[in-house]
Backbone as a printed PyTorch tensor [residue, N CA C, xyz], in Angstrom:
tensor([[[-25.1820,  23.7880,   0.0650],
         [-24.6350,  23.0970,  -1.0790],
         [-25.3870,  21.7770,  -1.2330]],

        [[-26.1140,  21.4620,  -2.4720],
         [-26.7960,  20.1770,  -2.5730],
         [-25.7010,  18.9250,  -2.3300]],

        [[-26.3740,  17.9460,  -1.9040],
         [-25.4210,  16.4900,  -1.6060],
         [-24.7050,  16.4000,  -3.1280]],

        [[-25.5350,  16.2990,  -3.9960],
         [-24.8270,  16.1180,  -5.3550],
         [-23.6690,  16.7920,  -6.0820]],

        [[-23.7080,  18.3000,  -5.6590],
         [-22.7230,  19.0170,  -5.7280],
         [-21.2100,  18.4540,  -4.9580]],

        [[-21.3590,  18.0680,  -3.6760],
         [-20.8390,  17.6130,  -2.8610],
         [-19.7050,  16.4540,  -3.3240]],

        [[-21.0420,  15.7230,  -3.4160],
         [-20.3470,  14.4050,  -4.0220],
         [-19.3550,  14.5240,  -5.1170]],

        [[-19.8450,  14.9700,  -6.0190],
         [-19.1370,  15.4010,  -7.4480],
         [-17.4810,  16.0090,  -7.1070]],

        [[-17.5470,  17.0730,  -6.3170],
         [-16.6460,  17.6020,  -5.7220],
         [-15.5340,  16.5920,  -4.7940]],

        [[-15.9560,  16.1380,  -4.2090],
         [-15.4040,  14.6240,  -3.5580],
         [-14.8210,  13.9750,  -4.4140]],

        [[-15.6280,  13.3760,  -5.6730],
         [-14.7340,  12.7680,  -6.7370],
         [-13.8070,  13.3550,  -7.0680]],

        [[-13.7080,  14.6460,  -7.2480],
         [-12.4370,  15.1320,  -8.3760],
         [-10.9930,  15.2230,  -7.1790]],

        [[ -9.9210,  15.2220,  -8.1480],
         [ -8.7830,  15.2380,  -7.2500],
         [ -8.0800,  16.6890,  -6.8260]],

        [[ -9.3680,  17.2560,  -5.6720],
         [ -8.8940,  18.3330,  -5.0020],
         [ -9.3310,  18.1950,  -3.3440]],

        [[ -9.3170,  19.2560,  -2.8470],
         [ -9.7700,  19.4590,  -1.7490],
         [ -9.7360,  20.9510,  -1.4720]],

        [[-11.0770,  20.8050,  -0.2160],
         [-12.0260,  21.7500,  -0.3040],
         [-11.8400,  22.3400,   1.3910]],

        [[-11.6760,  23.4300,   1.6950],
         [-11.4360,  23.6590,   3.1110],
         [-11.6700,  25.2840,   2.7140]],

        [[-12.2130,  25.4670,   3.7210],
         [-12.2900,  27.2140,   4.1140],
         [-12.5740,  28.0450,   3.3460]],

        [[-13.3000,  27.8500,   1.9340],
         [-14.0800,  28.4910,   1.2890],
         [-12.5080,  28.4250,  -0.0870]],

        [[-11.5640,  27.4200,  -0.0480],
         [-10.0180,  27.5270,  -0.9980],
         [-10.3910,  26.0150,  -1.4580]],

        [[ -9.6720,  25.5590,  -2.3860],
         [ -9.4110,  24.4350,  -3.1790],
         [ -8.4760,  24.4030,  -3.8090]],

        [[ -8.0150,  22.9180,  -2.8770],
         [ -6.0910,  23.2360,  -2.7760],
         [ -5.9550,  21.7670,  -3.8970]],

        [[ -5.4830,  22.0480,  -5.1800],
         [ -5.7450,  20.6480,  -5.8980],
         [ -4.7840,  19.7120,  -5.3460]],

        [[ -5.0420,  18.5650,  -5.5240],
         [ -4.2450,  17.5940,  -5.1010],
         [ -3.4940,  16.5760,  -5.8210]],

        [[ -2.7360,  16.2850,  -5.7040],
         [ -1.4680,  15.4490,  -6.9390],
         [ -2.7490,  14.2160,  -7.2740]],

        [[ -2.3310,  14.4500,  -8.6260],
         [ -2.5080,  13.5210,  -9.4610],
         [ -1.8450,  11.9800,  -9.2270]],

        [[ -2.8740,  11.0410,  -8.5570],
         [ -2.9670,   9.4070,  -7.8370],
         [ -2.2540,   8.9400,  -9.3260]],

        [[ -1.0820,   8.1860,  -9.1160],
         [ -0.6270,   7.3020, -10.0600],
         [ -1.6050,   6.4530,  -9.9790]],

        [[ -1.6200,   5.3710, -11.1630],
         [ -1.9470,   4.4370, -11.8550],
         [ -1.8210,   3.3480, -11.2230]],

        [[ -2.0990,   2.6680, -10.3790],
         [ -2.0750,   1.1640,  -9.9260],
         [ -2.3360,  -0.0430, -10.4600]],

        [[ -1.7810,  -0.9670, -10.8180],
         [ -2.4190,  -2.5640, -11.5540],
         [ -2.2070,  -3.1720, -10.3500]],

        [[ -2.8390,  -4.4750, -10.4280],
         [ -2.7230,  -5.1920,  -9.9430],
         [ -1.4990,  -5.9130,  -9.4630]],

        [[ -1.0530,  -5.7100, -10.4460],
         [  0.3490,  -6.2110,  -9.9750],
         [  1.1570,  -5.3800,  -9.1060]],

        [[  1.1890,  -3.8720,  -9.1070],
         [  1.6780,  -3.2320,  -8.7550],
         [  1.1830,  -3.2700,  -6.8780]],

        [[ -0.3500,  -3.4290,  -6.7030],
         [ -0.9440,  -3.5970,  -5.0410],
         [ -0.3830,  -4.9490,  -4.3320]],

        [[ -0.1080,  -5.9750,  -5.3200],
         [  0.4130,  -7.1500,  -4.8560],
         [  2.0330,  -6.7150,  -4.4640]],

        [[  2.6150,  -6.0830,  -5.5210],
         [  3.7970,  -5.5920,  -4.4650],
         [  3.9810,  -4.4620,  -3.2950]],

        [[  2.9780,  -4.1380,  -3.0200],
         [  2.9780,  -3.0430,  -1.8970],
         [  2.1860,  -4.0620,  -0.9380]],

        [[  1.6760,  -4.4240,  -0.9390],
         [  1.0910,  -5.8110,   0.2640],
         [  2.6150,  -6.5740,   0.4760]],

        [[  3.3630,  -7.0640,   0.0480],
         [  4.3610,  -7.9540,   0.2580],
         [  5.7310,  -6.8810,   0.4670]],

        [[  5.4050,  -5.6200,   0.3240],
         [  6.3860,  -5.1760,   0.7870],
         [  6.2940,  -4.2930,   2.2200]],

        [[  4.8280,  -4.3190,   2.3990],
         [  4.6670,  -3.6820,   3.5110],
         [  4.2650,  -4.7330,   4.7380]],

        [[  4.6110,  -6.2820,   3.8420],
         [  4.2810,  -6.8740,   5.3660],
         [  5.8380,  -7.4890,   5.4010]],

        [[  6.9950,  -7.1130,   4.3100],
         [  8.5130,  -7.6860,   4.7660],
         [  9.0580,  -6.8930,   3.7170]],

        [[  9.6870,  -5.7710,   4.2340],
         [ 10.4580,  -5.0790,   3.2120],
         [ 12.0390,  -5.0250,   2.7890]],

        [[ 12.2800,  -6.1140,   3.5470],
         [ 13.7840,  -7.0700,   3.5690],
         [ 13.5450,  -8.1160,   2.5580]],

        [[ 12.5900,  -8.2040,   1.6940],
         [ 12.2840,  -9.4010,   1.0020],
         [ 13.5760,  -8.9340,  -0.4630]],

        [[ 13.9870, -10.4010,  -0.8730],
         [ 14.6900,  -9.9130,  -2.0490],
         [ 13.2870,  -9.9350,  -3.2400]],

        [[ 14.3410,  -9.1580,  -4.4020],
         [ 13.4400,  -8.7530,  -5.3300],
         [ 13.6520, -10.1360,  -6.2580]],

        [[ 14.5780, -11.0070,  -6.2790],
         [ 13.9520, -11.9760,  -6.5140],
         [ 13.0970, -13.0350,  -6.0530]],

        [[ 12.8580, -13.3000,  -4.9660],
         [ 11.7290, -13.9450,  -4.1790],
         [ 10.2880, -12.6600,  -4.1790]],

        [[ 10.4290, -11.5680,  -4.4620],
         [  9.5390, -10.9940,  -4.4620],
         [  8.5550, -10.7630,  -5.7830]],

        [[  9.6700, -10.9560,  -6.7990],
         [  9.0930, -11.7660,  -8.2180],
         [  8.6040, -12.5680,  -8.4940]],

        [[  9.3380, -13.6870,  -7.4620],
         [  8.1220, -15.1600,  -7.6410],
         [  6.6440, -14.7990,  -6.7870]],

        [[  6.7280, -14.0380,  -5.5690],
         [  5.4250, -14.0500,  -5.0110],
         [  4.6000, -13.8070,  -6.0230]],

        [[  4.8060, -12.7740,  -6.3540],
         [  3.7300, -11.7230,  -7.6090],
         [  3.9280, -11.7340,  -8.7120]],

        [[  4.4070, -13.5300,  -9.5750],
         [  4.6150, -13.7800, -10.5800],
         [  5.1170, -13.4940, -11.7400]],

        [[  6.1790, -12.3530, -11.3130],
         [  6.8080, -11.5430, -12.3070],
         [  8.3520, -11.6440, -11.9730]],

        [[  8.8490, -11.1340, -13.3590],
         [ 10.8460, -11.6050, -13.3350],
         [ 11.3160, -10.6150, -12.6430]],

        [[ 12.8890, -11.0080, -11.9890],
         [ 13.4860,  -9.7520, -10.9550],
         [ 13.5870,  -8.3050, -11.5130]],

        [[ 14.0090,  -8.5720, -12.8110],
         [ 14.0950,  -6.8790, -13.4980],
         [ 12.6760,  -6.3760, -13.7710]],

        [[ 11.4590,  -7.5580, -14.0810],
         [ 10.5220,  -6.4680, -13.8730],
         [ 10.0560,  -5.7870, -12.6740]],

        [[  9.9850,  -6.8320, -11.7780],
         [  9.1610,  -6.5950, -10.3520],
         [ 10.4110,  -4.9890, -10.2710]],

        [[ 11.5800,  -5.3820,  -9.5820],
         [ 12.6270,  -4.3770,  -9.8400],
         [ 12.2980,  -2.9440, -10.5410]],

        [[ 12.3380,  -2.8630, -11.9310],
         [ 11.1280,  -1.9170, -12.0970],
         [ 10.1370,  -1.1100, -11.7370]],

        [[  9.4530,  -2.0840, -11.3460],
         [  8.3230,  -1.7620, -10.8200],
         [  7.8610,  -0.6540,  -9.2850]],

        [[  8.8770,  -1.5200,  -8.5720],
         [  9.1920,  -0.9870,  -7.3030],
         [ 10.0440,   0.5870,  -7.5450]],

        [[ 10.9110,   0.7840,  -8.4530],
         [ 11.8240,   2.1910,  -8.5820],
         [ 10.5520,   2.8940,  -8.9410]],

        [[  9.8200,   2.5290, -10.0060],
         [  8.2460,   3.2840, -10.1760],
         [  7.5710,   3.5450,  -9.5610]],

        [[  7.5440,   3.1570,  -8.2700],
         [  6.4910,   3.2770,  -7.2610],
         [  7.1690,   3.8440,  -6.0810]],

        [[  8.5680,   3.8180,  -6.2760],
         [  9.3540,   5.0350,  -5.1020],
         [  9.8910,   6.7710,  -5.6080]],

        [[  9.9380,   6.1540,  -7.1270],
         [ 10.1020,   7.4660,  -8.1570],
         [  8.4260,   8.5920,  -7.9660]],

        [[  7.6150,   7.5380,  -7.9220],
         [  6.1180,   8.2820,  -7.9730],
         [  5.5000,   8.7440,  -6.3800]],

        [[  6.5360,   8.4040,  -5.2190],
         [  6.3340,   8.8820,  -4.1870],
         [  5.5060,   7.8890,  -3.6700]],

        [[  4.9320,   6.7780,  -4.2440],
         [  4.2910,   5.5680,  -3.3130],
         [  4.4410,   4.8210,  -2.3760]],

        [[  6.0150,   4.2660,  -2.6410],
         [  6.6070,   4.1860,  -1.5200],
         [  7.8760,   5.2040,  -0.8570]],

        [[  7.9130,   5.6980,   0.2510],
         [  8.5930,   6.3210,   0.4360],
         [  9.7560,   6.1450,   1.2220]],

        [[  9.8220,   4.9380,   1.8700],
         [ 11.0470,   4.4750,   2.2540],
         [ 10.8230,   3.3110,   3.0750]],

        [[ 12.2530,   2.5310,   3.9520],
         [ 12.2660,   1.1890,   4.4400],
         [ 12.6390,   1.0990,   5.8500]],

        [[ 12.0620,   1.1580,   6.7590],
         [ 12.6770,   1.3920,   8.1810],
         [ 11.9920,   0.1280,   9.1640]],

        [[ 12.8560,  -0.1930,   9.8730],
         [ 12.5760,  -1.1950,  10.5420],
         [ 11.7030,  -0.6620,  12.1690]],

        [[ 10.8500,  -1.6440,  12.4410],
         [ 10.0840,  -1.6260,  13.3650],
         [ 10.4580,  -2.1490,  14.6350]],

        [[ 10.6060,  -1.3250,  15.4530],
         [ 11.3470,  -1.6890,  16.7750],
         [ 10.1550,  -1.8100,  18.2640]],

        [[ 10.6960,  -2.8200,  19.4490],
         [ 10.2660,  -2.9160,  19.7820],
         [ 10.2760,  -2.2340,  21.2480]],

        [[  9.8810,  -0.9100,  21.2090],
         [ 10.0670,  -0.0880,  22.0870],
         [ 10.2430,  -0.2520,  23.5140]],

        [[  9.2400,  -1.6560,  24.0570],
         [ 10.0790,  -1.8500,  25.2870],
         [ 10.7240,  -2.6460,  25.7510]],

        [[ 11.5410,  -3.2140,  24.8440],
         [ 13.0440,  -3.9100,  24.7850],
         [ 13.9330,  -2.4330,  24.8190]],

        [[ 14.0020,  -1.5620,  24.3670],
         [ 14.4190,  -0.2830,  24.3940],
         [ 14.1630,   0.7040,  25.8210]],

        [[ 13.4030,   0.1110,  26.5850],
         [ 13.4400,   0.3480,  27.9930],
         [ 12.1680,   2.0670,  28.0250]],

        [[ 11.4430,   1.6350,  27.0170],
         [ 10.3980,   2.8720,  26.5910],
         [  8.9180,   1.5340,  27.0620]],

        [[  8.4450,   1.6960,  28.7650],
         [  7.8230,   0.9800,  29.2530],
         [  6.2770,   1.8700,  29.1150]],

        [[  5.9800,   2.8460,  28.6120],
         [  5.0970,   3.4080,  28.6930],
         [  4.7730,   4.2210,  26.8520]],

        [[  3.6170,   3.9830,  26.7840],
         [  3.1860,   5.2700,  25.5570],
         [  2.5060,   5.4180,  25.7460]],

        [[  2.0440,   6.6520,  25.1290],
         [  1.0850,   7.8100,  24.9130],
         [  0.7290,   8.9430,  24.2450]],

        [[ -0.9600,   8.9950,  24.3230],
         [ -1.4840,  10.2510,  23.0880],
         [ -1.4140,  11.4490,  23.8570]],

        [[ -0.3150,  12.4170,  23.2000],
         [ -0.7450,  14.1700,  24.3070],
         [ -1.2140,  14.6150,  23.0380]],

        [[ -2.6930,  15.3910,  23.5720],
         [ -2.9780,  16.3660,  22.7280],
         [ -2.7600,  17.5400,  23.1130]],

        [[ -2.3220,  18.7430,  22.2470],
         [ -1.9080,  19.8270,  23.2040],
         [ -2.7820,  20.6260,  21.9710]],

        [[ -3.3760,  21.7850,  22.4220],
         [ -3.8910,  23.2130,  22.3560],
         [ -2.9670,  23.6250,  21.1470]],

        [[ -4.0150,  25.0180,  21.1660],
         [ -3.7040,  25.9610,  20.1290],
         [ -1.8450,  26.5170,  20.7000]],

        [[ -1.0440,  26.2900,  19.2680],
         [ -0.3670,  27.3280,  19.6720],
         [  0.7820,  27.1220,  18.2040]],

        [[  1.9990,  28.2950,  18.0330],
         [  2.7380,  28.5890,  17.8070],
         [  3.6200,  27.4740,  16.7840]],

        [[  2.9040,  27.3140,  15.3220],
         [  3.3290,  25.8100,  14.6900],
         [  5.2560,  25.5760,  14.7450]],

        [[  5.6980,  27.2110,  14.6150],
         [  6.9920,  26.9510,  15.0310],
         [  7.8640,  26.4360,  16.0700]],

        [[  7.0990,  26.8880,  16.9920],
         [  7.1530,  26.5420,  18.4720],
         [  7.3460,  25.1190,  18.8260]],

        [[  5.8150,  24.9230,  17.8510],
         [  5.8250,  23.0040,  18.9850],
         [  6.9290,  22.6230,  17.6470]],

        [[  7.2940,  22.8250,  16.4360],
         [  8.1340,  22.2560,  15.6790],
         [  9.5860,  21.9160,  16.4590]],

        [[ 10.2360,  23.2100,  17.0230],
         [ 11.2790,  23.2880,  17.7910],
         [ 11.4740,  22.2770,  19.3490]],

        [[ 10.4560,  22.2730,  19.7630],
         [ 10.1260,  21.4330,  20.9630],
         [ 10.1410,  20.0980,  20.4440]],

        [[  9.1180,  19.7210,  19.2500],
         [  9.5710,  18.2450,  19.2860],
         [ 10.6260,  17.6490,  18.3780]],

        [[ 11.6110,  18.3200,  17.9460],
         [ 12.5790,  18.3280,  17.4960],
         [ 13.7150,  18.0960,  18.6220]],

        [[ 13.1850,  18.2220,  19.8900],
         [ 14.2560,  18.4250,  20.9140],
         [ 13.6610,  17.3780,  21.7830]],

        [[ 13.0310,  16.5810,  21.6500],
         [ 12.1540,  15.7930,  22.5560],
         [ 12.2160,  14.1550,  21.9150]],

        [[ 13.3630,  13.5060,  22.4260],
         [ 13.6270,  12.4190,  21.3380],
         [ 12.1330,  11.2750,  21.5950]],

        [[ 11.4450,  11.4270,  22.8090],
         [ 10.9900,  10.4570,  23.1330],
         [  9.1260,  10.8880,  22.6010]],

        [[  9.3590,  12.1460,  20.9860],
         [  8.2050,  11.9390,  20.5910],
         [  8.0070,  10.6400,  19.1610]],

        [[  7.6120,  10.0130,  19.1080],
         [  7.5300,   8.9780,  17.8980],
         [  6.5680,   9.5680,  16.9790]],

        [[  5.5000,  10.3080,  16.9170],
         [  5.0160,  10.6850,  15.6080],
         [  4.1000,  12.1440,  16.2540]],

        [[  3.8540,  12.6690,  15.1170],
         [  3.6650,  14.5080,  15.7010],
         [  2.9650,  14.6040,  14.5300]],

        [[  1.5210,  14.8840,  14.9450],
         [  0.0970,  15.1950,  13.9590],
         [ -0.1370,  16.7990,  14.4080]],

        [[ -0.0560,  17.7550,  12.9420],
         [ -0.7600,  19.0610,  12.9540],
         [ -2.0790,  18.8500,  12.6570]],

        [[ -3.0710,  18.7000,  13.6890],
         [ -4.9130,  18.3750,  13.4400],
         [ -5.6200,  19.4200,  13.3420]],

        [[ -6.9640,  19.1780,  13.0420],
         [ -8.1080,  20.1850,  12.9180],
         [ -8.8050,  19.4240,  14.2060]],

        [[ -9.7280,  20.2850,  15.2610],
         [-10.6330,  20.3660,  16.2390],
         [-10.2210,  20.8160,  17.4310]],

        [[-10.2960,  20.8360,  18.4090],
         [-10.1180,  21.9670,  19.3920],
         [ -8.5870,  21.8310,  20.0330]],

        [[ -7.8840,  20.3560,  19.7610],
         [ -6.5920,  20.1350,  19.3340],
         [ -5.8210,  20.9420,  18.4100]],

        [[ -4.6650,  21.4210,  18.4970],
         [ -4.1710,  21.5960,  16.7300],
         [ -3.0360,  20.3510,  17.1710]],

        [[ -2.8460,  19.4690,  17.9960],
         [ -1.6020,  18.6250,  17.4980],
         [ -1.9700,  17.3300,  18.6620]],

        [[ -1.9410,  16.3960,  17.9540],
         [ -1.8290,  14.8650,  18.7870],
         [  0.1320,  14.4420,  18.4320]],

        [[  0.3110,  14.3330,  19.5650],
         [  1.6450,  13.5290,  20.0480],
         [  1.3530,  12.2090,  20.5450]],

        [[  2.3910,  11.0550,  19.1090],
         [  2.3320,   9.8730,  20.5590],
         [  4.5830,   9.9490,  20.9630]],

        [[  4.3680,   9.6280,  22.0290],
         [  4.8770,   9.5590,  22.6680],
         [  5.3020,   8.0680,  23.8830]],

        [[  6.9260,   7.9500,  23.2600],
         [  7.4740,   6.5310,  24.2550],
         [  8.0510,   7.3410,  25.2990]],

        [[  7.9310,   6.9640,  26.7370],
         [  8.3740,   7.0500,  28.1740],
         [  8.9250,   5.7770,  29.0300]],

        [[ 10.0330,   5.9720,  29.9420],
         [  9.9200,   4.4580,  30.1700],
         [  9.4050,   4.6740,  31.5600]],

        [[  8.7060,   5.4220,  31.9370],
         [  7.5890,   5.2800,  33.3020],
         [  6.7520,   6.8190,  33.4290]],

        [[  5.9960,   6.5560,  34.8120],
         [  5.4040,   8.0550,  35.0650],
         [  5.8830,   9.2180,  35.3430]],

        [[  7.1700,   9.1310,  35.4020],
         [  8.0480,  10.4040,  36.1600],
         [  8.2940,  10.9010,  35.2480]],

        [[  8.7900,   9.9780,  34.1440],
         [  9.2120,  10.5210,  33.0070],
         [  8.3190,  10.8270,  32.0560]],

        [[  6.6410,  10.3400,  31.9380],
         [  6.1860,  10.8740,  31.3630],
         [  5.9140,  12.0270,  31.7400]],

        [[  5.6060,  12.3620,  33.2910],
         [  5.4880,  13.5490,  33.6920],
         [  6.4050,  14.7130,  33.0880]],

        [[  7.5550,  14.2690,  33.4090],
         [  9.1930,  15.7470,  32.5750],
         [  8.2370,  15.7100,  30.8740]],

        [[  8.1200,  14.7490,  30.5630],
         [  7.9050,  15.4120,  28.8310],
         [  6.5790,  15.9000,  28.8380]],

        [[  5.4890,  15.8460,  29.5710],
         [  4.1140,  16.3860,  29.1780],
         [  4.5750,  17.9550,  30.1880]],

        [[  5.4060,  17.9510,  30.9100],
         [  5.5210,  19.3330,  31.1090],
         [  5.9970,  20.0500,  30.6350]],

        [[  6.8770,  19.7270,  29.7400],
         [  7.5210,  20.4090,  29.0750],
         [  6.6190,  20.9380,  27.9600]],

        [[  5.7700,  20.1620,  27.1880],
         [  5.0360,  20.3260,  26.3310],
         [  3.8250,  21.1190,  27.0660]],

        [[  3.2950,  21.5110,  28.1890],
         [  2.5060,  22.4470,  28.6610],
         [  3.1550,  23.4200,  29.0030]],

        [[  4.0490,  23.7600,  28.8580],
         [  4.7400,  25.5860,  28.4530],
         [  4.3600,  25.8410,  27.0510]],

        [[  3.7790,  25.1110,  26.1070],
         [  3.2560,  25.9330,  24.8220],
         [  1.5830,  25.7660,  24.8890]],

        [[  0.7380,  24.9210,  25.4980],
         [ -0.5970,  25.2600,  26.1290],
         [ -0.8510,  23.8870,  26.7110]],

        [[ -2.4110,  24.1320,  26.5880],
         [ -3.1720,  22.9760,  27.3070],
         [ -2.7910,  21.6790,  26.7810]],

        [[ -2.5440,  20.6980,  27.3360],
         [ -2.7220,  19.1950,  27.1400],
         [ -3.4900,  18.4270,  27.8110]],

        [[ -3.7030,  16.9010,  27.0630],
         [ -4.3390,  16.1340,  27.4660],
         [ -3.9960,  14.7260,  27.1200]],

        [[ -3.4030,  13.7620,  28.0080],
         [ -2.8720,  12.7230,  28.1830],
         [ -3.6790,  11.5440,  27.9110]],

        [[ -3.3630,  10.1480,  27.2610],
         [ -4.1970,   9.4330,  27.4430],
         [ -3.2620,   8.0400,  27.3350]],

        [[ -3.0280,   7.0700,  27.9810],
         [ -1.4980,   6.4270,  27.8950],
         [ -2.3390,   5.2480,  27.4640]],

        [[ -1.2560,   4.7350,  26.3290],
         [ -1.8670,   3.0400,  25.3240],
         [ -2.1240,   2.0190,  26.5590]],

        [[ -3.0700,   1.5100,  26.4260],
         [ -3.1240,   0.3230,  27.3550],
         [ -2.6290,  -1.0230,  26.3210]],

        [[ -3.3120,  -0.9440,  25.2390],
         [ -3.3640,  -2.2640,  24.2310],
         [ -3.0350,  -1.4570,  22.7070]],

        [[ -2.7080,  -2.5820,  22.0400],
         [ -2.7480,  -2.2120,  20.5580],
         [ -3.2750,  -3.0450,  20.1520]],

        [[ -4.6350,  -2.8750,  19.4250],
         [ -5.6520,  -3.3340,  18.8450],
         [ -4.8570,  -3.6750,  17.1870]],

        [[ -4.6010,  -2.7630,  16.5640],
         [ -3.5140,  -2.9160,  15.1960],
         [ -2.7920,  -1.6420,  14.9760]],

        [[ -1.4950,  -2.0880,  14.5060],
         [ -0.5030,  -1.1420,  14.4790],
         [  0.4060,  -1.3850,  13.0210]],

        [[  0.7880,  -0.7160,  12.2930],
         [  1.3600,  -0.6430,  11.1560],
         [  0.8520,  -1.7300,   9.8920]],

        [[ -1.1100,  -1.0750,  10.1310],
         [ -1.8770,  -2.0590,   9.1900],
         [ -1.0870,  -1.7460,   7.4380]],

        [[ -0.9680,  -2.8350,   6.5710],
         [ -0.8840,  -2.8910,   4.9820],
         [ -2.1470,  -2.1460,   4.2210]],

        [[ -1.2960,  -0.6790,   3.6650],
         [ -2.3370,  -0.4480,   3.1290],
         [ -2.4840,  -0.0660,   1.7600]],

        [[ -3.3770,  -0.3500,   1.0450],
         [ -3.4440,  -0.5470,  -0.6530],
         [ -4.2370,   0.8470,  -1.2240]],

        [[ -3.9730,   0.5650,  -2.5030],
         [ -4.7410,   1.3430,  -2.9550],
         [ -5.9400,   1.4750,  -2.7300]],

        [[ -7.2220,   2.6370,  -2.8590],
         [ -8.4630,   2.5670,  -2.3170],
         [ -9.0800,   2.7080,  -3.8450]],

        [[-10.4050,   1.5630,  -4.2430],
         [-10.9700,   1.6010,  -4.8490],
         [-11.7270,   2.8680,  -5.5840]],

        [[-11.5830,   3.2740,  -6.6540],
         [-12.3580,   4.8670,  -7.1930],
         [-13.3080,   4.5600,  -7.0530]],

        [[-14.4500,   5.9240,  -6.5400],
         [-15.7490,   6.0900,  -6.0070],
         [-16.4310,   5.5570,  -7.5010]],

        [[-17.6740,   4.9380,  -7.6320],
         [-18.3470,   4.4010,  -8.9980],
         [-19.7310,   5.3860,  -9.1640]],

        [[-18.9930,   6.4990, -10.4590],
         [-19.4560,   7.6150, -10.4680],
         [-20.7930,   7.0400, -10.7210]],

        [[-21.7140,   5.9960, -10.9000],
         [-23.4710,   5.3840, -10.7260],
         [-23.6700,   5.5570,  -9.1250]],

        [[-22.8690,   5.1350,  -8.6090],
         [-23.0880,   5.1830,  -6.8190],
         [-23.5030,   6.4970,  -6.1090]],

        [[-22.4570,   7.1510,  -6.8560],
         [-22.2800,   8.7190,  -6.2340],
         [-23.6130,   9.3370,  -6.9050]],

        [[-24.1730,   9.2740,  -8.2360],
         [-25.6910,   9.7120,  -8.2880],
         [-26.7820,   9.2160,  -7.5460]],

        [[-26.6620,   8.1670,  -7.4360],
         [-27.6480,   7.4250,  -6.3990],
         [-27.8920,   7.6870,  -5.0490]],

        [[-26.7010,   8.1450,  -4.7400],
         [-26.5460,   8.6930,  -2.9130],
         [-27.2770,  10.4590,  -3.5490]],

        [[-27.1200,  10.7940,  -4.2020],
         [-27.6130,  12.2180,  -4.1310],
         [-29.5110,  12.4670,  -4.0690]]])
């Protein structure tokens, strides 16, 4: 397939896997005003909507507005507070990647496994990254065994967090002059 083909294909709003092209929802409309309230709401989402009007220079019923528009359009999808896991006595985390297997399977398992925090179905010799809170080694041990009765895993426990629950905006559209130029 020429790069240019490629590219072109990249621009449009689908995606391309396994010889299928699965289209992909149609990206609402963003202004400016609208990224200024997803920055201020994703760095305090306890903010009132009238102080959140003055940030981003607009009145409470509009900003107000604005925000039902952007949860109506699936942009934002909800408000949950960020906890600090080892005040919660969860002294350990970690990435398990586990092997091919049974999407029902690991569904049921980590459904039953309170101490998974987020559960990725991946592509590469993985099909699933788990992170996972423990509050030591024993106990990480009981949950990565449990999770090796459906296959192989592979452990890798957080030392640091470099950044964690970065603000993120809309991404600039590719500048269909650019995309000829790369071809």
């Amino acid at each position: 397939m020429a790069i240019a083909s490629l590219l072109a294909m990249l621009a449009l709003p689908s995606l391309f896997c396994w010889g299928r092209v699965f289209e992909m929802q149609n990206p609402i409309v963003l202004d400016a005003y609208d990224t200024r309230i997803l920055s201020e709401l994703q760095g305090d989402a306890r903010i009132s909507m009238a102080e959140l009007g003055r940030r981003v220079h607009l009145s409470q019923p509009a900003v107000t507005e604005r925000v039902r528009k952007l949860e109506s359009a699936g942009v934002i999808t909800g408000y949950r507070a960020t906890v600090n896991l080892q005040a919660l006595g969860y002294g350990i985390r970690a990435l398990v990647r586990v092997g091919r297997t049974d999407y029902q399977r690991m569904a049921h398992l980590v459904d039953g496994l309170p101490e998974v925090v987020n559960a990725w179905n991946i592509t590469g010799e993985d099909s699933w990254a788990l992170e996972i809170a423990v509050a030591d080694v024993a106990h990480l041990d009981a949950v990565v065994s449990q999770l090796c009765l459906l296959s192989e895993t592979s452990t890798s426990i957080i030392l640091k967090t470099l950044r964690e629950h970065s603000a993120m905006l809309p991404r600039a559209a590719p500048n269909k002059e650019t995309l000829h130029e790369q071809a």
